[in-house]
DRENVEXDO-278795 format. One line per field, with one value per residue (C-alpha): residue in one letter; x negated, y negated, z negated. Coordinates in steps of 0.001 Angstrom, whole numbers, plus 500000, padded with zeros to 6 digits. Layout:
N
code <- A	...;
x <- X	...;
y <- Y	...;
z <- Z	...;
***
This chain:
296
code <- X	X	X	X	X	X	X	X	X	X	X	X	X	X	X	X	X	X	X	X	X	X	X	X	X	X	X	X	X	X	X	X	X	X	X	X	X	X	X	X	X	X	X	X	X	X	X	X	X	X	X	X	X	X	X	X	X	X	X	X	X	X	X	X	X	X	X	X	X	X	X	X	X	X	X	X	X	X	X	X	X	X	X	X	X	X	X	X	X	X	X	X	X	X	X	X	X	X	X	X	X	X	X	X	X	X	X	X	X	X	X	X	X	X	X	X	X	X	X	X	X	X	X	X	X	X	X	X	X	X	X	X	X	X	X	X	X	X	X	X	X	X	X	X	X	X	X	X	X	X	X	X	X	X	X	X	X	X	X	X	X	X	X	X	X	X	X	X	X	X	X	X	X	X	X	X	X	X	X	X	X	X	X	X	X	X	X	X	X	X	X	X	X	X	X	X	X	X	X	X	X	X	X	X	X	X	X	X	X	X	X	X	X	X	X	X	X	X	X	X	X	X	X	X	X	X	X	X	X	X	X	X	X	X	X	X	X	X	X	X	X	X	X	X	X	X	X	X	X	X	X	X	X	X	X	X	X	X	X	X	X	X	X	X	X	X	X	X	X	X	X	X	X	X	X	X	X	X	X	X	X	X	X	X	X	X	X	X	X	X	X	X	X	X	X	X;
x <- 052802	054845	052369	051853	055506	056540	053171	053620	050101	047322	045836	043164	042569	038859	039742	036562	038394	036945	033417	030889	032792	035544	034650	032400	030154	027762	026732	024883	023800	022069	020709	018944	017559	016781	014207	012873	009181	008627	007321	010844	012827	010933	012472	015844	018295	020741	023459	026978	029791	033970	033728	033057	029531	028963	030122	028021	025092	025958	025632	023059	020634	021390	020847	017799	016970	016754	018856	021872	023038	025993	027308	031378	034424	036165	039298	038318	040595	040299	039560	036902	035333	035731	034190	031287	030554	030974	027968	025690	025770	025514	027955	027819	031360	031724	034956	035033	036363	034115	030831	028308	027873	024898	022752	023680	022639	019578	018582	018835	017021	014045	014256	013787	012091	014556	015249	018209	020646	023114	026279	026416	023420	020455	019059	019281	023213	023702	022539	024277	027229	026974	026762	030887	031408	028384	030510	033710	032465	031049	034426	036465	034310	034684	038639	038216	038868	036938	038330	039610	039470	038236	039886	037447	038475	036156	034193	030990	030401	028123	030729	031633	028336	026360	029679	029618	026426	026696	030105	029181	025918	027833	030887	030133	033775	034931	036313	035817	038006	037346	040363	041243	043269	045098	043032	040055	039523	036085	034758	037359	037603	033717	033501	036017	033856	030624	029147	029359	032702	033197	037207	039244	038006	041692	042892	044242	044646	045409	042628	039849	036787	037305	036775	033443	033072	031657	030012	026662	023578	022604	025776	027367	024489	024915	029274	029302	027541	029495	032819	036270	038498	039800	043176	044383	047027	049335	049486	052958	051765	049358	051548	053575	050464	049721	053288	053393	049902	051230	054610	053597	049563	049606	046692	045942	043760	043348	044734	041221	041043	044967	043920	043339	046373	048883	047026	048091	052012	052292	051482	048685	046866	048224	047691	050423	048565	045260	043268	042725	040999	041468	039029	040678	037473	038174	040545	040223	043285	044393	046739	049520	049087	049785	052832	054016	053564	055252	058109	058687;
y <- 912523	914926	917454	916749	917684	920322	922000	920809	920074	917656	918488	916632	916500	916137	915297	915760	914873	911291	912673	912150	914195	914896	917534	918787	920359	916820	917481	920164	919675	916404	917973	920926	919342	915835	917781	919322	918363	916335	918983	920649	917738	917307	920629	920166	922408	924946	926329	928185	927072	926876	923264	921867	922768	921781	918392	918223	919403	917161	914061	915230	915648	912173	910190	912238	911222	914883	917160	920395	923089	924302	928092	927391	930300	929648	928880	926563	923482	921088	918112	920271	920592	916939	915835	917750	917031	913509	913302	914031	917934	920770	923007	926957	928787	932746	934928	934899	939021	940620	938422	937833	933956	934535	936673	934049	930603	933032	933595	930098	928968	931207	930268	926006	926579	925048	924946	927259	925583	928388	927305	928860	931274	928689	927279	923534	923935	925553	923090	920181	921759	921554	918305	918530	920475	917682	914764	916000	917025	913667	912107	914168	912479	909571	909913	911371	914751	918561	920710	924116	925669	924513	926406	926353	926950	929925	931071	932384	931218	928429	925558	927917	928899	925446	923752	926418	926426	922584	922884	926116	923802	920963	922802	926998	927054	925872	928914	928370	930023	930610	930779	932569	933471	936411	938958	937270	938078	939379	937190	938787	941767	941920	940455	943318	945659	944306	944609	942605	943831	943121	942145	943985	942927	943074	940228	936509	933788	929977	929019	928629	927377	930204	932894	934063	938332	939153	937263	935396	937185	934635	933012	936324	936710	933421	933467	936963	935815	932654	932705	933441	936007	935234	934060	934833	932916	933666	931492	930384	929171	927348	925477	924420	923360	920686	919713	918623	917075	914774	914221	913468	912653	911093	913297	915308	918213	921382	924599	925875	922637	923301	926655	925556	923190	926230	928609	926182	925217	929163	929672	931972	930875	929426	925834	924944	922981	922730	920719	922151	920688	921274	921087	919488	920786	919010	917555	918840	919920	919455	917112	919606	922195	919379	918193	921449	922444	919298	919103	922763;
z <- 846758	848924	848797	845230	844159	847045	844747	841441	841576	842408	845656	847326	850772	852518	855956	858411	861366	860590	860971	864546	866965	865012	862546	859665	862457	863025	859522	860013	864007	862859	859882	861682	865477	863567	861749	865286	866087	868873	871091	870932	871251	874842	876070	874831	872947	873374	871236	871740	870476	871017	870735	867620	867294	870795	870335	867448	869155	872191	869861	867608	870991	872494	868983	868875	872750	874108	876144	875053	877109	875445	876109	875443	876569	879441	877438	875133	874752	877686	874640	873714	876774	878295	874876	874353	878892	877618	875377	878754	877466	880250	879654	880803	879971	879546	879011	874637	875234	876707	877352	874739	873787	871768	874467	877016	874964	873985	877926	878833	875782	876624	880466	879501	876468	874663	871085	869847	867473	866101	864872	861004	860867	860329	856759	857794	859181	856084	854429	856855	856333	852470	852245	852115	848768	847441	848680	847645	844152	843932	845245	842413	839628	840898	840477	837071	838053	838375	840920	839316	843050	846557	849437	852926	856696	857586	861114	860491	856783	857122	855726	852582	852136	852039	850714	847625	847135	846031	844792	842144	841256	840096	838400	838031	836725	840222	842708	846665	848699	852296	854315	858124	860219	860552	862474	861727	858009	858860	855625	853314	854094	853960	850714	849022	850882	849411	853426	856817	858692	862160	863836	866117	869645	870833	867865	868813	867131	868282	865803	868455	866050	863224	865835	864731	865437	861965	859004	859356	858557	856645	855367	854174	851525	849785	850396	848366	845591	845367	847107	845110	846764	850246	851931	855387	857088	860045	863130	862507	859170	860773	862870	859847	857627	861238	861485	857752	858245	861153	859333	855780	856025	859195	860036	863389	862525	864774	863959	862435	860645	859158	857846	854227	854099	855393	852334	849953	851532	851993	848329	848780	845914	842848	842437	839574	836701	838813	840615	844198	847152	850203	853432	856902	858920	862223	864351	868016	869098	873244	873323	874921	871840	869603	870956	871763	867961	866883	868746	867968;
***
């Protein structure tokens, strides 16, 4: 209701903090190493990841009785970390500014033979990933209602991209935005320029999981034929978006989770008269951050 009128709209909120490791990542890390043959599940996987998709990978491997290496930067949130360790994953950490994540998981899935499970870039995470925009669409209906726009936390495109895919299927009318953060536009930028843009290596952000270099190989494709125009948000509009979540949801979702939710309180689309959604990808945020953000 308070979102509703600060708006003047009906906004709906899909909250994947309540997911298997506490964001829309499981979707997509079950999806793609439950359909491994057995021969790979015997050596194990690998994947890289600033937490999210390593918990999800971490999971995904034990239900599936096999072993993850996960490649994670040196910085990544403590919760992160002790999380992903928890679900019997072996964790190897780099420096995110100048090492190479990819080239590293890569090595070390070539030295133990193990199967590489990227975090956006693969058809079956893709496709994982989708399965929000199909749920949600399906959830809308169910209410009555057809979204006039969906707006999307964005890394490396593989939650817009599956998520659309389903989402334009269902209702072509529909417009998905992806959102970022502030010096990590890479996706909108690269759909104005009709081509895959990279970020400035010197640009920070405190939105750890949406800190993906340039768009996916794969996911750019399908996000330029089917994404709407994208938003970019500022850090300090993040931190509002997760102080009204906490204060008026109840929720606790991490500041690449709140990315959506601060597009939408920062007016950066209009919303008046429409039906908007709006994705809450995860909620993994260290426990210091959160108070610090809250008490702020």
């Amino acid at each position: 209701r308070t979102l509703n009128e600060r708006l003047g709209a009906q906004v709906w909120l899909k909250a994947e903090g309540f997911q298997r490791g506490g964001a829309f990542k499981f979707r997509g890390a079950y999806n793609a190493i439950s359909r491994l043959p057995e021969e790979a599940l015997r050596t194990g996987v690998a994947a890289f990841s600033s937490g999210n998709h390593a918990q999800a990978v971490a999971i995904s491997a034990r239900l599936m009785g096999t072993t993850a290496v996960i490649v994670m930067p040196e910085d990544t949130p403590a919760a992160k970390l002790d999380a992903t360790a928890g679900y019997d994953a072996e964790i190897v950490t780099y420096d995110r500014y100048s090492g190479d994540r990819e080239a590293i998981a890569r090595k070390l899935a070539a030295e133990r033979g193990a199967e590489l499970v990227p975090s956006y870039d693969h058809a079956d995470i893709i496709a994982g990933q989708g399965t929000v925009g199909l749920e949600l669409m399906r959830q809308c209906a169910e209410q009555g209602h057809t979204p006039d726009q969906v707006l999307i936390p964005c890394g490396g495109g593989g939650l817009s991209a599956g998520s659309a895919v389903a989402i334009r299927d269902i209702s072509p009318a529909t417009t998905v935005h992806p959102v970022e953060p502030e010096g990590f536009d890479d996706t909108r930028r690269s759909l104005a320029a009709g081509e895959r843009l990279s970020n400035d290596a010197s640009a920070r952000s405190i939105c750890d999981a949406l800190q993906a270099g340039t768009p996916g190989a794969m996911t750019f494709p399908i996000n330029r034929r089917l994404l709407g125009e994208g938003l970019v948000v500022s850090d300090e509009e993040v931190r509002e978006a997760m102080r009204f979540a906490f204060r008026h949801l109840k929720l606790v979702i991490e500041p690449g989770g709140a990315v959506a939710l601060a597009a939408v309180l920062a007016k950066k689309v209009p919303t008046r008269d429409k039906v908007t959604v709006v994705v809450l990808s995860g909620g993994n945020v260290d426990p210091e951050m959160f108070a610090a953000i809250q008490g702020a």
